[in-house]
N, CA, C and O atoms as a GROMACS GRO file, in nm:
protein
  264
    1UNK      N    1  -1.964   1.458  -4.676
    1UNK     CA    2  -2.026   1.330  -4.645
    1UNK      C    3  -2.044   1.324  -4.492
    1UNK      O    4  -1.939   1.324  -4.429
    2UNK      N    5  -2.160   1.318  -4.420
    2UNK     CA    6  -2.218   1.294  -4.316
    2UNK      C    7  -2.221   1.161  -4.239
    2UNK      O    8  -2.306   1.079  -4.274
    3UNK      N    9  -2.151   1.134  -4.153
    3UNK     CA   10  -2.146   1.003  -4.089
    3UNK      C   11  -2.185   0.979  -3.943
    3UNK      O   12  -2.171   1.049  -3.842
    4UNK      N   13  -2.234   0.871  -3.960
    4UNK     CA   14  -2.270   0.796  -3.803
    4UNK      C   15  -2.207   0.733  -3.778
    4UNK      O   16  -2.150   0.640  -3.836
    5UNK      N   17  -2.205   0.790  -3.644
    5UNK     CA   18  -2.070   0.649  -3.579
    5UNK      C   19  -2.118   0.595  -3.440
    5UNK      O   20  -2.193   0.673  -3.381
    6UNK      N   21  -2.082   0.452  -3.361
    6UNK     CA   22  -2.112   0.410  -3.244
    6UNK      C   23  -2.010   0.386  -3.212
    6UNK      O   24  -1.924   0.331  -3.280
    7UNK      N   25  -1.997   0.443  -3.043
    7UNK     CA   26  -1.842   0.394  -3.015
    7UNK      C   27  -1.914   0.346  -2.920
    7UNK      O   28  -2.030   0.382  -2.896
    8UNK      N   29  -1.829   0.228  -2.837
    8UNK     CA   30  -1.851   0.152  -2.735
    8UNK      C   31  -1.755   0.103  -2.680
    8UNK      O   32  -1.708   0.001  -2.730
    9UNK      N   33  -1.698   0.160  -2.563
    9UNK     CA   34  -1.594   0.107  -2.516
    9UNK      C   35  -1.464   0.207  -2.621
    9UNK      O   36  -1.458   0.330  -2.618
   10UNK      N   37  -1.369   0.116  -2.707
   10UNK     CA   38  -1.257   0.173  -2.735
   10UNK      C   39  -1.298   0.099  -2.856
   10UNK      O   40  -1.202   0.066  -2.925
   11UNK      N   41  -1.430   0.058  -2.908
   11UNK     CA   42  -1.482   0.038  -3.069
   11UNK      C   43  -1.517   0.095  -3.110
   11UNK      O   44  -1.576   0.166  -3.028
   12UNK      N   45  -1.538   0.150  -3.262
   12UNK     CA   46  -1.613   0.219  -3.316
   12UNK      C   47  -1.665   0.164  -3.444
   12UNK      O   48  -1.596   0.087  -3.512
   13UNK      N   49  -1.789   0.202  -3.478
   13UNK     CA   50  -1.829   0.168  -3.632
   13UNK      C   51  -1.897   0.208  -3.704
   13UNK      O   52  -2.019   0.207  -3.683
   14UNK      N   53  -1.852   0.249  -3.798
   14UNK     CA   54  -1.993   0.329  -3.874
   14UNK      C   55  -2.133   0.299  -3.914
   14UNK      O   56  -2.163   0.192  -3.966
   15UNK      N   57  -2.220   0.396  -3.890
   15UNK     CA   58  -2.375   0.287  -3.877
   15UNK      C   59  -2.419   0.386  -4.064
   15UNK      O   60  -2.451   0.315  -4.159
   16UNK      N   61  -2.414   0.488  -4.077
   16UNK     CA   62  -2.382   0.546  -4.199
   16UNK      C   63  -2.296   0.636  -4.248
   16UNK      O   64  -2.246   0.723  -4.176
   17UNK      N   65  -2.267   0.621  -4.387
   17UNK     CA   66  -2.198   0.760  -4.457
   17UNK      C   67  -2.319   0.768  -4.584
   17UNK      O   68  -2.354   0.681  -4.664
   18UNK      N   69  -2.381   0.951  -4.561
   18UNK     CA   70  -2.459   0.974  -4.627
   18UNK      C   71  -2.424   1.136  -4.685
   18UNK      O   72  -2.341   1.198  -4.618
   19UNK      N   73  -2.473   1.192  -4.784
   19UNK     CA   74  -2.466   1.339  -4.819
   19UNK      C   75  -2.575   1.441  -4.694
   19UNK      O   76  -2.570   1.535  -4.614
   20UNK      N   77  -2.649   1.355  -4.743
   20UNK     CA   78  -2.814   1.396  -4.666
   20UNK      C   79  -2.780   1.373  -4.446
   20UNK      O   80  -2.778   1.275  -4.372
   21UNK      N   81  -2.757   1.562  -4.420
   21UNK     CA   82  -2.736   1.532  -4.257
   21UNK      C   83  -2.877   1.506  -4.191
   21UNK      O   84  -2.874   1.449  -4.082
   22UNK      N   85  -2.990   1.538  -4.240
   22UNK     CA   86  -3.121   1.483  -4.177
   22UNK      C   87  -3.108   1.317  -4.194
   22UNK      O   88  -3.118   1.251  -4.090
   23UNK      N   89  -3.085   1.240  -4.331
   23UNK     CA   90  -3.117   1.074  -4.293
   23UNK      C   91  -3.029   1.039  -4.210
   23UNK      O   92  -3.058   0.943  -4.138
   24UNK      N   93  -2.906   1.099  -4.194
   24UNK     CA   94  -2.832   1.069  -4.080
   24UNK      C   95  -2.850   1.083  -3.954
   24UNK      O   96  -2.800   0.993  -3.885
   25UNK      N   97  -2.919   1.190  -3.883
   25UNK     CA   98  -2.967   1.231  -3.803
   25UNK      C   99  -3.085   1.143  -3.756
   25UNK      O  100  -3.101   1.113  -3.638
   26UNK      N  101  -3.177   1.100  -3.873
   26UNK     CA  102  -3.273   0.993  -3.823
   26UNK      C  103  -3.209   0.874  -3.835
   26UNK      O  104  -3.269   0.791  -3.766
   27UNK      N  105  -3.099   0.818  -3.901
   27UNK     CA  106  -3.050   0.702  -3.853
   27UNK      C  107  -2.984   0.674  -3.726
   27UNK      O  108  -2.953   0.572  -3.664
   28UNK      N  109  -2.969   0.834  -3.701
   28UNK     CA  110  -2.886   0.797  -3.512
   28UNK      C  111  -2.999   0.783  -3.474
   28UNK      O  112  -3.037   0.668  -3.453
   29UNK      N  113  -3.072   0.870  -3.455
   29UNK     CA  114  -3.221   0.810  -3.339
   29UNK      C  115  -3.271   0.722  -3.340
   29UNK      O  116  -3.303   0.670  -3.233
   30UNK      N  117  -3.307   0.653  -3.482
   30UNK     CA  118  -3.329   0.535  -3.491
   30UNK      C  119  -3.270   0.440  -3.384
   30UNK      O  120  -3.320   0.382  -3.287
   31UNK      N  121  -3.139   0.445  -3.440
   31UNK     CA  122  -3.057   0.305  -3.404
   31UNK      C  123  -3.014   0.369  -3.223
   31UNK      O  124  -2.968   0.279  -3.153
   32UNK      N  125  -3.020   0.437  -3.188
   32UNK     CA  126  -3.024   0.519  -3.045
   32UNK      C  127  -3.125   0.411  -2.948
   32UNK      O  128  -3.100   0.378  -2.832
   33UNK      N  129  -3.257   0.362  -3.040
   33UNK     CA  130  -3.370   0.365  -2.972
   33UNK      C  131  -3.356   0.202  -2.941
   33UNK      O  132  -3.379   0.143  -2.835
   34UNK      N  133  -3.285   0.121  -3.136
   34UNK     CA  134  -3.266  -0.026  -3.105
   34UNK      C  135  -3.154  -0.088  -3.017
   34UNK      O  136  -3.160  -0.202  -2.973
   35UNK      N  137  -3.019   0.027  -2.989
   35UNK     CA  138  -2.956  -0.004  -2.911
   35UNK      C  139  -2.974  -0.042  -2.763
   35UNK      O  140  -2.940  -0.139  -2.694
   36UNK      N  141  -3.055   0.101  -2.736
   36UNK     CA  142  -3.102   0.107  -2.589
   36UNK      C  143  -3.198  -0.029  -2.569
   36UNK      O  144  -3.215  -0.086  -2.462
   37UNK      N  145  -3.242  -0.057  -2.667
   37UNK     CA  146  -3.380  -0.179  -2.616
   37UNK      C  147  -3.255  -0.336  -2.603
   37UNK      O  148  -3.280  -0.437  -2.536
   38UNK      N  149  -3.148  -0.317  -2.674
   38UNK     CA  150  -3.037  -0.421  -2.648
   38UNK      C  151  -2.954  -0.428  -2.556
   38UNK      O  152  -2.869  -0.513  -2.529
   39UNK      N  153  -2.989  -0.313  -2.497
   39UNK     CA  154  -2.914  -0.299  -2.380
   39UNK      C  155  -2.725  -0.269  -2.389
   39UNK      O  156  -2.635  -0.306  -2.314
   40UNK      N  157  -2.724  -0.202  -2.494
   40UNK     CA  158  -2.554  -0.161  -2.545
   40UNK      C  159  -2.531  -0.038  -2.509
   40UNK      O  160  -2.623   0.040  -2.536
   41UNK      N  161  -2.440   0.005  -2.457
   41UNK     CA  162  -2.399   0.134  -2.352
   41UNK      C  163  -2.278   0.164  -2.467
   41UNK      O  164  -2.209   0.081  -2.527
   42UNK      N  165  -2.276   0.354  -2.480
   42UNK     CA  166  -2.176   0.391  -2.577
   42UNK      C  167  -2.299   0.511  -2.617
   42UNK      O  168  -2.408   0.539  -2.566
   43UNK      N  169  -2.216   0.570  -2.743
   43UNK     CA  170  -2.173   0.718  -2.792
   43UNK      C  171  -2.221   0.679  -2.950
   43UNK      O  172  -2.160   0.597  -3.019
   44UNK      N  173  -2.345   0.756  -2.997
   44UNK     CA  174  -2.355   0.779  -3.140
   44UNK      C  175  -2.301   0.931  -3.125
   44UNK      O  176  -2.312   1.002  -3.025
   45UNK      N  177  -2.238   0.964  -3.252
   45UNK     CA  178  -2.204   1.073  -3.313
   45UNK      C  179  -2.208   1.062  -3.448
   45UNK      O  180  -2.190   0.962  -3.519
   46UNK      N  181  -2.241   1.212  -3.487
   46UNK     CA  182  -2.281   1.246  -3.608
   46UNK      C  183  -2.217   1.358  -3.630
   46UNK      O  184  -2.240   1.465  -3.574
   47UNK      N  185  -2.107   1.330  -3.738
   47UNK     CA  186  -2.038   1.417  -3.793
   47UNK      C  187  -1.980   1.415  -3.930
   47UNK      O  188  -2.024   1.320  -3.994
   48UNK      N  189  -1.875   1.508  -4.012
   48UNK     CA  190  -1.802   1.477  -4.096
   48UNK      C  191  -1.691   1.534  -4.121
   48UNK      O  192  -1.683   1.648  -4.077
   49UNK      N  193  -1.561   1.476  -4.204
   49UNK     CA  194  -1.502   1.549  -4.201
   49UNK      C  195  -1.436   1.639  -4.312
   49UNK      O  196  -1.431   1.618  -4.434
   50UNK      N  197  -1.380   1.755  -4.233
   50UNK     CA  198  -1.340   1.899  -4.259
   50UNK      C  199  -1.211   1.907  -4.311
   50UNK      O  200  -1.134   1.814  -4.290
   51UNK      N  201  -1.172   2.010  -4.379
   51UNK     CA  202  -1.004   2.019  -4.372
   51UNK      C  203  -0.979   2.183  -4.314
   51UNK      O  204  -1.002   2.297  -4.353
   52UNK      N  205  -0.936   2.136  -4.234
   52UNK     CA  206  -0.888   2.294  -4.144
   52UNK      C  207  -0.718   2.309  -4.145
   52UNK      O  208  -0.639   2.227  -4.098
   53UNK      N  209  -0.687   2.432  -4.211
   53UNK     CA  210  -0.556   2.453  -4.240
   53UNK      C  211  -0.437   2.323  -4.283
   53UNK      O  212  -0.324   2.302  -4.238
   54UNK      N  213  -0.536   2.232  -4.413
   54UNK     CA  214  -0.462   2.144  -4.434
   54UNK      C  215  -0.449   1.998  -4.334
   54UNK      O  216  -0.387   1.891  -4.330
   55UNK      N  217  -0.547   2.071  -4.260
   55UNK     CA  218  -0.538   1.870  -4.163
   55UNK      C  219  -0.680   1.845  -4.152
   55UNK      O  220  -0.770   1.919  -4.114
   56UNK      N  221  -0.681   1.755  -4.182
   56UNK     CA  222  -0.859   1.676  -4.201
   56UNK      C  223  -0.913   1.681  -4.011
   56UNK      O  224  -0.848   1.648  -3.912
   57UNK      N  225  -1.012   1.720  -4.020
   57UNK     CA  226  -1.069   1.658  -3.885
   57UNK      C  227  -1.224   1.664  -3.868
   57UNK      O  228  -1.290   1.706  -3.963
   58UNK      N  229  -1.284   1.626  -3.754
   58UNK     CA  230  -1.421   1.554  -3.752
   58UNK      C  231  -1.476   1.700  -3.703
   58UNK      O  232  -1.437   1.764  -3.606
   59UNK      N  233  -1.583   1.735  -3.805
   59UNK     CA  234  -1.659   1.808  -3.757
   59UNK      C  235  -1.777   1.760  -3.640
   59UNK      O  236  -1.855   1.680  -3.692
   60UNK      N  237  -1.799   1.781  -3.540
   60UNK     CA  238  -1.902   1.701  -3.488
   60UNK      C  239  -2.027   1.790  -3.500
   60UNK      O  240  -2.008   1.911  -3.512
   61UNK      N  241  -2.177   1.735  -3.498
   61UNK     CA  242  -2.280   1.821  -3.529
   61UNK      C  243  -2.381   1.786  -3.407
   61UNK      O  244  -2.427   1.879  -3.341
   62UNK      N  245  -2.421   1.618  -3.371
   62UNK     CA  246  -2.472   1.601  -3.275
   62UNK      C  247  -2.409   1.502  -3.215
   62UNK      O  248  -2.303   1.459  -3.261
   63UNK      N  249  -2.490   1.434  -3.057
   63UNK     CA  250  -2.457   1.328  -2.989
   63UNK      C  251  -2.536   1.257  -2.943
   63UNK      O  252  -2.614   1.319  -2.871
   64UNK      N  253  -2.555   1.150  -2.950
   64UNK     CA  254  -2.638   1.060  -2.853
   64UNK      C  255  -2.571   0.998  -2.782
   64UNK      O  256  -2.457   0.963  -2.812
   65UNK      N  257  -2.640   0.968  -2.650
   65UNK     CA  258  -2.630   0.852  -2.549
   65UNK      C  259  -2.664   0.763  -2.553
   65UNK      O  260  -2.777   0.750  -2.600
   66UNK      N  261  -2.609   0.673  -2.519
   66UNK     CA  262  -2.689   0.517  -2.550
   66UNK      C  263  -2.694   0.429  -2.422
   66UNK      O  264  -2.746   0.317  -2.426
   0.00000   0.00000   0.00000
């Protein structure tokens, strides 16, 4: 499962959880483009997560700036 996330500051929130890493990928740019026009400063990432030797962790795939 493929997720978007916005962090801002020491918040975070998920903008999606999808199978599909392309609609995710266009939902960061998307929302990349409505952020910036709101003027909100912070971190999309697009990732999911993994289990590596028994401990879950965030694969990351891309990043935006915001």
């Amino acid at each position: 499962m493929f997720k978007v996330e916005f962090t801002q500051d020491n918040k975070s929130e998920i903008l999606i959880e999808t199978e599909d890493r392309k609609k995710a990928a266009d939902v960061a740019i998307s929302k990349q483009a409505e952020f910036k026009a709101e003027q909100k400063k912070g971190i999309i990432s697009l990732y999911e997560i993994s289990t590596e030797a028994g401990k879950p962790m965030r694969k990351c795939y891309d990043f935006w700036e915001v």
